[in-house]
PDB file of N, CA, C and O in Angstrom:
ATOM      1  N   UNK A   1     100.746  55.425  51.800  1.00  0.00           N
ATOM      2  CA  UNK A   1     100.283  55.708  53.152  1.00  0.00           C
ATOM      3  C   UNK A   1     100.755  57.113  53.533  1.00  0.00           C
ATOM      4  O   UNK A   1     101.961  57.357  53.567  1.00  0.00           O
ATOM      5  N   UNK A   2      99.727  58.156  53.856  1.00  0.00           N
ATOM      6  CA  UNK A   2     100.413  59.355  54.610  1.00  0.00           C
ATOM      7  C   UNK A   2     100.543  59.079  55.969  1.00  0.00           C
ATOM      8  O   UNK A   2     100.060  58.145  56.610  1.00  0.00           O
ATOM      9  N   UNK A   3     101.519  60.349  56.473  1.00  0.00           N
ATOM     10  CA  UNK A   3     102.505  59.647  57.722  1.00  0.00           C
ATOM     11  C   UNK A   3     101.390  61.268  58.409  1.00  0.00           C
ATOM     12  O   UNK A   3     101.298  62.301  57.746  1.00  0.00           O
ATOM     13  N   UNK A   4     100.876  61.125  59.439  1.00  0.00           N
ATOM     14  CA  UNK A   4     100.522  62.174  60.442  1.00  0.00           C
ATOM     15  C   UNK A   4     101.326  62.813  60.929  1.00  0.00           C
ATOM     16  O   UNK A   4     102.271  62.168  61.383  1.00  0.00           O
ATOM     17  N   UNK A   5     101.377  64.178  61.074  1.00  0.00           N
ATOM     18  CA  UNK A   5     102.265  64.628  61.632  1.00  0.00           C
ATOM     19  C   UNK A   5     102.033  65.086  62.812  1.00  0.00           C
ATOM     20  O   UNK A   5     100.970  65.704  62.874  1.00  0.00           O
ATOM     21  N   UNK A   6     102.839  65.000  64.140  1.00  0.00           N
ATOM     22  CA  UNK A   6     102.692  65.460  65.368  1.00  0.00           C
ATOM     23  C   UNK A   6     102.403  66.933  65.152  1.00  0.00           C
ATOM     24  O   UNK A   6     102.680  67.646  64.188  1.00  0.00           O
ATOM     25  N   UNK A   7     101.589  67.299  66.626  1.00  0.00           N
ATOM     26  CA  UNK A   7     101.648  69.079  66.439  1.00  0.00           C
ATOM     27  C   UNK A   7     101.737  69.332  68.073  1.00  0.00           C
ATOM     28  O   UNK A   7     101.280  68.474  68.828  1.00  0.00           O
ATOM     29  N   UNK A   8     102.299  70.455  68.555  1.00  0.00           N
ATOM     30  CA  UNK A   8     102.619  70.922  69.794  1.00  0.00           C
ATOM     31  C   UNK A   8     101.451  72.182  70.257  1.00  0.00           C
ATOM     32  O   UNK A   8     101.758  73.185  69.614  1.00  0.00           O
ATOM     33  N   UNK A   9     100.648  72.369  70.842  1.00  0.00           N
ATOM     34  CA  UNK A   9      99.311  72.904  71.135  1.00  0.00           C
ATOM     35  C   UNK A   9     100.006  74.139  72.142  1.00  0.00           C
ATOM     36  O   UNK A   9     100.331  73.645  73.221  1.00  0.00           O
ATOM     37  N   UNK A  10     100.287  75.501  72.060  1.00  0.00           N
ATOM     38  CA  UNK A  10     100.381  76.686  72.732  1.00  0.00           C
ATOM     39  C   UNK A  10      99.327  77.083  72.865  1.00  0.00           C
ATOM     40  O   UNK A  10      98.663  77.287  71.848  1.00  0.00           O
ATOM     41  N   UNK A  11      98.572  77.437  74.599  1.00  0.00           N
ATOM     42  CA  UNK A  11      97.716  78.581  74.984  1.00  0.00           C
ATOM     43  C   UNK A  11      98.562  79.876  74.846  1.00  0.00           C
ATOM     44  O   UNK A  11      99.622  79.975  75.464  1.00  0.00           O
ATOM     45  N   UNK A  12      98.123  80.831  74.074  1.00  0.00           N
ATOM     46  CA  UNK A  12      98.607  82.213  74.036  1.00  0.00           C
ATOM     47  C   UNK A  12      97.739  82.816  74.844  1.00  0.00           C
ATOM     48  O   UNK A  12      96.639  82.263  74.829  1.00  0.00           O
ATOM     49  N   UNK A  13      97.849  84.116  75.828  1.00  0.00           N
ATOM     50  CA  UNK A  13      96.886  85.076  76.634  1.00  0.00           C
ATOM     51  C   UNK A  13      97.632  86.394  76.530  1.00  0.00           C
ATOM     52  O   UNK A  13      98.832  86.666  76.556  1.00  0.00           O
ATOM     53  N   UNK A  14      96.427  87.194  76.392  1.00  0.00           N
ATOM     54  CA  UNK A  14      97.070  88.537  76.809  1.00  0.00           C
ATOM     55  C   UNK A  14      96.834  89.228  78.032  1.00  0.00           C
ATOM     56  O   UNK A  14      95.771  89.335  78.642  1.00  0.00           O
ATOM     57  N   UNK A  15      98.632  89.959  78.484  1.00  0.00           N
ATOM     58  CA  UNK A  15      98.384  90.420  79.779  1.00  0.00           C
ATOM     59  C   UNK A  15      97.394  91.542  79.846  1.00  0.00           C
ATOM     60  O   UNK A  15      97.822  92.665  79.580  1.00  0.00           O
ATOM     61  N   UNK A  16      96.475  91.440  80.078  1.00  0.00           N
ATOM     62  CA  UNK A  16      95.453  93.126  80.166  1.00  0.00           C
ATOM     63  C   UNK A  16      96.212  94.237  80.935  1.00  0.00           C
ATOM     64  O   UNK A  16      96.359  95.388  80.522  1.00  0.00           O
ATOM     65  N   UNK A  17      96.681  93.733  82.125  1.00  0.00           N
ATOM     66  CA  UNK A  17      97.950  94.956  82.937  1.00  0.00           C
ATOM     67  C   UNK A  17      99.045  95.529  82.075  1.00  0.00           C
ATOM     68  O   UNK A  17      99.036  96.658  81.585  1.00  0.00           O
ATOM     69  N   UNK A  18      99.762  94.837  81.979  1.00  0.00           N
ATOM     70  CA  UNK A  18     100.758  95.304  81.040  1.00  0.00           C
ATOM     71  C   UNK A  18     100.767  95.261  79.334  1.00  0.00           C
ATOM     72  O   UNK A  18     101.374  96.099  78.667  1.00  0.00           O
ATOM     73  N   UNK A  19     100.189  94.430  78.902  1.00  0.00           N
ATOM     74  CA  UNK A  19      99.963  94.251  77.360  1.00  0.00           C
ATOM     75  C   UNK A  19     101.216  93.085  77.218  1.00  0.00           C
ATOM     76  O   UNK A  19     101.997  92.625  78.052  1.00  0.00           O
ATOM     77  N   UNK A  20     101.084  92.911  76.209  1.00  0.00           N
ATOM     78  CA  UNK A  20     102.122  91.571  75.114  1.00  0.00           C
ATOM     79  C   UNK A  20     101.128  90.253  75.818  1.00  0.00           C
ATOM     80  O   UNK A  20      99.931  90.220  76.105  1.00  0.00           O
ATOM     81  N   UNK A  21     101.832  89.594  75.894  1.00  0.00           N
ATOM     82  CA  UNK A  21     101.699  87.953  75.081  1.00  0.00           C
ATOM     83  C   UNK A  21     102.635  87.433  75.882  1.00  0.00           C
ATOM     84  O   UNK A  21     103.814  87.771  75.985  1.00  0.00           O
ATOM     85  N   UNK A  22     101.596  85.945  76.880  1.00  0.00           N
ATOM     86  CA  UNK A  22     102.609  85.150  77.166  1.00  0.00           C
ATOM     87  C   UNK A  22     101.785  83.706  76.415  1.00  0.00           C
ATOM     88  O   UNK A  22     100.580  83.514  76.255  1.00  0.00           O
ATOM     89  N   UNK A  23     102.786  82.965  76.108  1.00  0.00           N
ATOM     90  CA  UNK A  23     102.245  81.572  75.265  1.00  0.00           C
ATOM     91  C   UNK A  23     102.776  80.198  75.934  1.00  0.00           C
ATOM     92  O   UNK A  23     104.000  80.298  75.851  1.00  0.00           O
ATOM     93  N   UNK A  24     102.556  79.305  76.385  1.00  0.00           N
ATOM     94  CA  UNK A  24     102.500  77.877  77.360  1.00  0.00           C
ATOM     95  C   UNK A  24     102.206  76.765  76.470  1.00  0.00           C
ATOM     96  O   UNK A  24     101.268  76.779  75.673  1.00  0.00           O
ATOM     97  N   UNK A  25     103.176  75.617  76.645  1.00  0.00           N
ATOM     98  CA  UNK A  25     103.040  74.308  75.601  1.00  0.00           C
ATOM     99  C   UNK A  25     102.202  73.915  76.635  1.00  0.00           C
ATOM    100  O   UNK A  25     102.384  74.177  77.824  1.00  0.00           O
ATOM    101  N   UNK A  26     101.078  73.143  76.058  1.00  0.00           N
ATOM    102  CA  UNK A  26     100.506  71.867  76.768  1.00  0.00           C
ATOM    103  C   UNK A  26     100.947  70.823  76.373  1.00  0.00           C
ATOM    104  O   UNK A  26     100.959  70.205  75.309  1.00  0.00           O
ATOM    105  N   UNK A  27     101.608  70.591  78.156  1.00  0.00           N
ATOM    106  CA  UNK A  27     101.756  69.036  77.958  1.00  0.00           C
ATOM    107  C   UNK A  27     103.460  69.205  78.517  1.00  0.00           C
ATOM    108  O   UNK A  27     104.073  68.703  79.458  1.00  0.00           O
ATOM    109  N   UNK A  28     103.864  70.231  77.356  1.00  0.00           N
ATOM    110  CA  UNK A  28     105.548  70.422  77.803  1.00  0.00           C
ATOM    111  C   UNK A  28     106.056  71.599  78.546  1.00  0.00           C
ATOM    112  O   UNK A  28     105.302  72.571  78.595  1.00  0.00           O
ATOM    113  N   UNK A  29     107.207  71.675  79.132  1.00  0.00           N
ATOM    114  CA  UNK A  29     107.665  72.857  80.045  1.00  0.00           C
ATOM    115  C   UNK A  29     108.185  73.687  79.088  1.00  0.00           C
ATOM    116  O   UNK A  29     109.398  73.810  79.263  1.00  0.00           O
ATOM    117  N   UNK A  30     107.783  74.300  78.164  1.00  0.00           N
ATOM    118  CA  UNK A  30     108.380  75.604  76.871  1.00  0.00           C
ATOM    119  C   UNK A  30     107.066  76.426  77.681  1.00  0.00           C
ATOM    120  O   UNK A  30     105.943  76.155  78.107  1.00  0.00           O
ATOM    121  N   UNK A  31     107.865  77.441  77.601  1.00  0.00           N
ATOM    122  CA  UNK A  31     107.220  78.978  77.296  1.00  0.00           C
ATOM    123  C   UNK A  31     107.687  80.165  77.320  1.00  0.00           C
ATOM    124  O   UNK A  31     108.645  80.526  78.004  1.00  0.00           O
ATOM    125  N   UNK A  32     106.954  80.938  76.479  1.00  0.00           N
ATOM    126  CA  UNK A  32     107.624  82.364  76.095  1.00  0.00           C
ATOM    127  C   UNK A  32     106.866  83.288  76.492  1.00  0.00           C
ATOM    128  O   UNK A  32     106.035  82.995  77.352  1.00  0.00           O
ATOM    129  N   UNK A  33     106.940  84.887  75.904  1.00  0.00           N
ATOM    130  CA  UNK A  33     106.436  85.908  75.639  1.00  0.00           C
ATOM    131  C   UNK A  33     106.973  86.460  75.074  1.00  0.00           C
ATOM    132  O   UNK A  33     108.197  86.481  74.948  1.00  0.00           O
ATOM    133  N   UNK A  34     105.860  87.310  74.371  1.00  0.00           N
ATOM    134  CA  UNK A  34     106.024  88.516  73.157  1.00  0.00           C
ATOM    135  C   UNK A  34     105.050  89.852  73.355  1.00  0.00           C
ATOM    136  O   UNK A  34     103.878  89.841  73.733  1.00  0.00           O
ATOM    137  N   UNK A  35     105.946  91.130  72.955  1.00  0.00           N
ATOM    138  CA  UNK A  35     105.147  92.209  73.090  1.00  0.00           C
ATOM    139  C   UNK A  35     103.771  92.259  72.022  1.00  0.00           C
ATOM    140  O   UNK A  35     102.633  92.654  72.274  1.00  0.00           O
ATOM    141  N   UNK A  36     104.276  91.760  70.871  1.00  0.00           N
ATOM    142  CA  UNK A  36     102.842  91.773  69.982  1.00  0.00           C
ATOM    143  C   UNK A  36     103.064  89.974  69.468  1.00  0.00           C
ATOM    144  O   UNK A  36     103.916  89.096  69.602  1.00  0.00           O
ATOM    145  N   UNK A  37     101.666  90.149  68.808  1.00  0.00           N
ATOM    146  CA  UNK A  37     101.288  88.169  68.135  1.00  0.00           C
ATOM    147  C   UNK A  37     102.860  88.177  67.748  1.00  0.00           C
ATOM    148  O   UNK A  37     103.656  87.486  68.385  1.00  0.00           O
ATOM    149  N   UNK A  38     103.268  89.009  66.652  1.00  0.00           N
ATOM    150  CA  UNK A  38     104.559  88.539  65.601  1.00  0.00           C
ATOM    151  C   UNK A  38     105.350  88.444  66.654  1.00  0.00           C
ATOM    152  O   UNK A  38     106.097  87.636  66.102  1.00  0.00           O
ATOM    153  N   UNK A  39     105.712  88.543  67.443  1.00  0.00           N
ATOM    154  CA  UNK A  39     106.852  88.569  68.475  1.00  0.00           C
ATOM    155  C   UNK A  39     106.512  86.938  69.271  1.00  0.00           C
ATOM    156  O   UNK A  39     107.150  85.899  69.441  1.00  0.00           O
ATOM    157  N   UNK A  40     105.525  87.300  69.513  1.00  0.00           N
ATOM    158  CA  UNK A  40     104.585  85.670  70.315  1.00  0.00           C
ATOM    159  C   UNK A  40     105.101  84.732  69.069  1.00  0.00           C
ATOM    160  O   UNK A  40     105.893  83.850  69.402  1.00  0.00           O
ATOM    161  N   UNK A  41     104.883  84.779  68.190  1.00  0.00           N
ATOM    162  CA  UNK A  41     104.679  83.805  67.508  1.00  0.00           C
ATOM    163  C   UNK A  41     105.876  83.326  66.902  1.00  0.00           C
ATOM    164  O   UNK A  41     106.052  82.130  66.673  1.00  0.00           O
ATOM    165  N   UNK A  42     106.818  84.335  66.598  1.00  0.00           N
ATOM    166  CA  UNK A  42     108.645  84.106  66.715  1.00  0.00           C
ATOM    167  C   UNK A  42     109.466  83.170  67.849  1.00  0.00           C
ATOM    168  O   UNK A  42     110.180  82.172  67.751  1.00  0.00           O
ATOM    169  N   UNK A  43     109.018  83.972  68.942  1.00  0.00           N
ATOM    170  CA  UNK A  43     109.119  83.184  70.174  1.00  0.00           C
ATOM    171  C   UNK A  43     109.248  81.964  70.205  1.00  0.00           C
ATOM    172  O   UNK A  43     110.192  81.174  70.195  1.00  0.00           O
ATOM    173  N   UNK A  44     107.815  81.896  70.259  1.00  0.00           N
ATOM    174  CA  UNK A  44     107.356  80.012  70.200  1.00  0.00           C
ATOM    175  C   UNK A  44     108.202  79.032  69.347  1.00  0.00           C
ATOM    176  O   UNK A  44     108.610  77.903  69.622  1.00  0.00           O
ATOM    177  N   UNK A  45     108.349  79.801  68.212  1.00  0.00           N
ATOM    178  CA  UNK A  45     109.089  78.910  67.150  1.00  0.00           C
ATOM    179  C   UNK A  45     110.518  78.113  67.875  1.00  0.00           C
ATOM    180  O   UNK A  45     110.794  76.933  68.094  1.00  0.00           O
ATOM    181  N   UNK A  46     111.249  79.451  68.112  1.00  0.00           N
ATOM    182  CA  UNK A  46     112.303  79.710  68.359  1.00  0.00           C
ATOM    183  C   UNK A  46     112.310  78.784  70.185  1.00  0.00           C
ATOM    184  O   UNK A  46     113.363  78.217  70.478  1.00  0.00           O
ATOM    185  N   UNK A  47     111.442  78.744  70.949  1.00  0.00           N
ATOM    186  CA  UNK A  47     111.373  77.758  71.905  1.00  0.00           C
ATOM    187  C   UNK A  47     111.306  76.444  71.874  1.00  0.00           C
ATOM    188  O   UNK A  47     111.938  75.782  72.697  1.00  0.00           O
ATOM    189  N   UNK A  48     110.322  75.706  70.667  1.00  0.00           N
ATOM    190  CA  UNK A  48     110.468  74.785  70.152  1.00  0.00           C
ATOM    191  C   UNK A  48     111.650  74.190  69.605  1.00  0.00           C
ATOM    192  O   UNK A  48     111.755  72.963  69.604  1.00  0.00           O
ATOM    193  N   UNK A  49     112.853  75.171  68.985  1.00  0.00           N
ATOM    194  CA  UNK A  49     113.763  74.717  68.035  1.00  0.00           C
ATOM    195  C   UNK A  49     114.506  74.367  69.879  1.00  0.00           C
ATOM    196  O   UNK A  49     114.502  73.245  70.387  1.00  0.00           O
ATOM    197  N   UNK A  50     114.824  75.089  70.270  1.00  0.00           N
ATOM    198  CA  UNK A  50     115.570  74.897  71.905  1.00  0.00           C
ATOM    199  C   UNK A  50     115.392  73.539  72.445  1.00  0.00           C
ATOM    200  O   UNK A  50     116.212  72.623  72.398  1.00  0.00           O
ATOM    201  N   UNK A  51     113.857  73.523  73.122  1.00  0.00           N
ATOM    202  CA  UNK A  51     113.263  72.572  73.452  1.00  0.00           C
ATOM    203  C   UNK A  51     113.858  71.070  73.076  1.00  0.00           C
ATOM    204  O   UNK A  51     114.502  70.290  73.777  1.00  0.00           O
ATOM    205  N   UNK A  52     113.424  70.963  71.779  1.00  0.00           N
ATOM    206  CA  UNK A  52     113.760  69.913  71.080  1.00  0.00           C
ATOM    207  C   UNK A  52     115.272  69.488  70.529  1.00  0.00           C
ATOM    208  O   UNK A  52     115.629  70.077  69.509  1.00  0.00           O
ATOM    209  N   UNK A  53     115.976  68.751  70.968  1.00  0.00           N
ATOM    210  CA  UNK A  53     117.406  68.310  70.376  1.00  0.00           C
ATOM    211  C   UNK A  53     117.223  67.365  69.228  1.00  0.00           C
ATOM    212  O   UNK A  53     116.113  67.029  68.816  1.00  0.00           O
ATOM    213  N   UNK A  54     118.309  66.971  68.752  1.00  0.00           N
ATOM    214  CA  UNK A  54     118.221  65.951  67.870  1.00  0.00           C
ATOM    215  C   UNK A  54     117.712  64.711  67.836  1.00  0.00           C
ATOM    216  O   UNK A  54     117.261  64.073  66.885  1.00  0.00           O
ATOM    217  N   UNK A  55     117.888  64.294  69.530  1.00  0.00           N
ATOM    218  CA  UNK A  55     117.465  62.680  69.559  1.00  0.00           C
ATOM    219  C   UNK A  55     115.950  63.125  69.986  1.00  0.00           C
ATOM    220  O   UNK A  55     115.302  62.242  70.548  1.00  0.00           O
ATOM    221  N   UNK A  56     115.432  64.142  69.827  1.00  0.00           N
ATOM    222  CA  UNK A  56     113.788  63.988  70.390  1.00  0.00           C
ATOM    223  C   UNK A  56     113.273  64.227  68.801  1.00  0.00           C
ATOM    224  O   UNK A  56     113.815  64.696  67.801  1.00  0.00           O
ATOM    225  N   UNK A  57     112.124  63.738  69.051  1.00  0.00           N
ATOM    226  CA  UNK A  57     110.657  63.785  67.727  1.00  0.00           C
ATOM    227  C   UNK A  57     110.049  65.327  67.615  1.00  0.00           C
ATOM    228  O   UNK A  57     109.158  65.790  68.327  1.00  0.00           O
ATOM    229  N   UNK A  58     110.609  65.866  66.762  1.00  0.00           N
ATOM    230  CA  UNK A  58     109.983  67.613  66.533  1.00  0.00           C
ATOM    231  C   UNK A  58     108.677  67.130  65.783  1.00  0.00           C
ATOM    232  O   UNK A  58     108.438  66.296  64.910  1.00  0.00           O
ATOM    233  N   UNK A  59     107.691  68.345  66.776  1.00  0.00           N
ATOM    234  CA  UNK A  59     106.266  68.037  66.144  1.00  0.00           C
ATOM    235  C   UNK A  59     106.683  68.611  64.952  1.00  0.00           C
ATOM    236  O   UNK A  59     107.743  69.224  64.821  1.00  0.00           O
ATOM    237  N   UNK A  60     105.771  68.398  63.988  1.00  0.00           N
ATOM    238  CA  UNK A  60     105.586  68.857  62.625  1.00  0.00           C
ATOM    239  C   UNK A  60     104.396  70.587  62.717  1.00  0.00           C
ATOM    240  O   UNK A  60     104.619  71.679  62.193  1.00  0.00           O
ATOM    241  N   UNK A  61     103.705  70.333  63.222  1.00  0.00           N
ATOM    242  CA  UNK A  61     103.334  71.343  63.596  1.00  0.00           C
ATOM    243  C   UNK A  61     103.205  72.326  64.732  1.00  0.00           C
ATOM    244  O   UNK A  61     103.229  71.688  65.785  1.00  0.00           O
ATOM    245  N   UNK A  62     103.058  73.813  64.980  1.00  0.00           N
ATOM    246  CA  UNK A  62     102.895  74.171  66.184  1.00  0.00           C
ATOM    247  C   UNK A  62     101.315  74.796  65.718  1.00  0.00           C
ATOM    248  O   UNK A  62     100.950  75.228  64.625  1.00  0.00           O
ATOM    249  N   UNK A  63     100.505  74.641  67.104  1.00  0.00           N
ATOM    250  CA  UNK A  63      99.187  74.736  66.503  1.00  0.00           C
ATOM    251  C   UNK A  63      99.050  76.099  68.028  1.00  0.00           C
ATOM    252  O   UNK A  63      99.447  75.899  69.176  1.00  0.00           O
ATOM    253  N   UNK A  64      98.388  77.368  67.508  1.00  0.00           N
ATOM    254  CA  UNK A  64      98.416  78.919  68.655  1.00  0.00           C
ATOM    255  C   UNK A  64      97.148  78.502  69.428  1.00  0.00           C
ATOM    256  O   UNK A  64      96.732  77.646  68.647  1.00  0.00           O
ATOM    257  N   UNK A  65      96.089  78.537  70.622  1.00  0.00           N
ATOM    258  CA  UNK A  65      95.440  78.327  70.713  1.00  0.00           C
ATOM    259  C   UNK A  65      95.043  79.677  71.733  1.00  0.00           C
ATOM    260  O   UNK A  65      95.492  79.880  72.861  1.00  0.00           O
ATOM    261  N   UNK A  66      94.162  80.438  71.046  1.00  0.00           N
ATOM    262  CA  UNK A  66      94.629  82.322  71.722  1.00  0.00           C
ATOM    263  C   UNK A  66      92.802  81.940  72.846  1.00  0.00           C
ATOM    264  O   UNK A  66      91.649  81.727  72.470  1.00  0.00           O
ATOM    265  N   UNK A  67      93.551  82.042  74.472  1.00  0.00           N
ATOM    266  CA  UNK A  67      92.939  82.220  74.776  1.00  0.00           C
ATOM    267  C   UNK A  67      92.507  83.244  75.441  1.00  0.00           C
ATOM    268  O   UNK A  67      93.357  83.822  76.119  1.00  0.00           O
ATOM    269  N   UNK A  68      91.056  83.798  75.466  1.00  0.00           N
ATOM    270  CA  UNK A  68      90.740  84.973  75.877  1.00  0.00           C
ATOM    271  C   UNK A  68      89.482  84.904  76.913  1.00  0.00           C
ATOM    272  O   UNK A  68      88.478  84.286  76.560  1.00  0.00           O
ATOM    273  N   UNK A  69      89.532  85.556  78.230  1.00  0.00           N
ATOM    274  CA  UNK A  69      88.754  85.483  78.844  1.00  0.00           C
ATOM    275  C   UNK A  69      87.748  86.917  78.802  1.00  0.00           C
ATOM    276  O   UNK A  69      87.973  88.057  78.396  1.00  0.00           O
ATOM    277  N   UNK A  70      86.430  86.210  79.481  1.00  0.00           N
ATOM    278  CA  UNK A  70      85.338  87.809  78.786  1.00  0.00           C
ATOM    279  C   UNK A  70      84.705  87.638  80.249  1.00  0.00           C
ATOM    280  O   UNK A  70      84.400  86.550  80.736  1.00  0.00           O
ATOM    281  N   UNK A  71      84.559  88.861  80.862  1.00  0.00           N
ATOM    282  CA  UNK A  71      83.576  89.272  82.023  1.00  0.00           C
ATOM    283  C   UNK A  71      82.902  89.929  81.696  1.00  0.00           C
ATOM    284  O   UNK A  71      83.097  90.967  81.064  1.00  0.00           O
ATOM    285  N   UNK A  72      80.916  88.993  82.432  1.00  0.00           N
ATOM    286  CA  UNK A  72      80.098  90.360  81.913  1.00  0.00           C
ATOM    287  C   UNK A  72      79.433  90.585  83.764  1.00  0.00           C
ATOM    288  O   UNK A  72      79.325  89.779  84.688  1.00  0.00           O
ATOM    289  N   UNK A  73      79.174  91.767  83.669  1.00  0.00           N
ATOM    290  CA  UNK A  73      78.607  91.918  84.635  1.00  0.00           C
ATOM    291  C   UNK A  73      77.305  92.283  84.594  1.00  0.00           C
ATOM    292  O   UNK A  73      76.863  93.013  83.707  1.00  0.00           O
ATOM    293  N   UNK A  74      76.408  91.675  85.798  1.00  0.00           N
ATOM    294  CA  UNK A  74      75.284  91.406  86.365  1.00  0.00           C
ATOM    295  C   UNK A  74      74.513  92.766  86.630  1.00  0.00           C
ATOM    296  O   UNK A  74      73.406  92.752  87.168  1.00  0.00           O
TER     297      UNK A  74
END
């Protein structure tokens, strides 16, 4: 039998004003920012390891979910 592994779902966005990366768990109160992805994506890790103590269930995965908004004008 394979065992499923949990995964923890981050919206990543970028600030257009200032630039970098802020990233938000759904579902849980973690979040970070990073000046570039590699920094974002260090972050997150590194929030997760925090987040989570020993007696809690660490997802098995963290899954980035980069969202980007687009304006067109009329």
């Amino acid at each position: 039998m394979t065992s499923v592994k949990s995964e923890i779902i981050f919206e990543v966005s970028q600030d257009e004003v200032d630039g970098g990366y802020s990233a938000s768990a759904v579902g849980y109160g973690i979040h970070t920012q990073g000046e570039t992805l590699e920094e974002v994506r260090a972050n997150v890790r590194d929030a997760v390891e925090c987040y989570f103590d020993e007696t809690m269930e660490r997802p098995g995965l963290i899954r980035l979910h980069y969202v980007r908004d687009e304006v067109l004008a009329l």
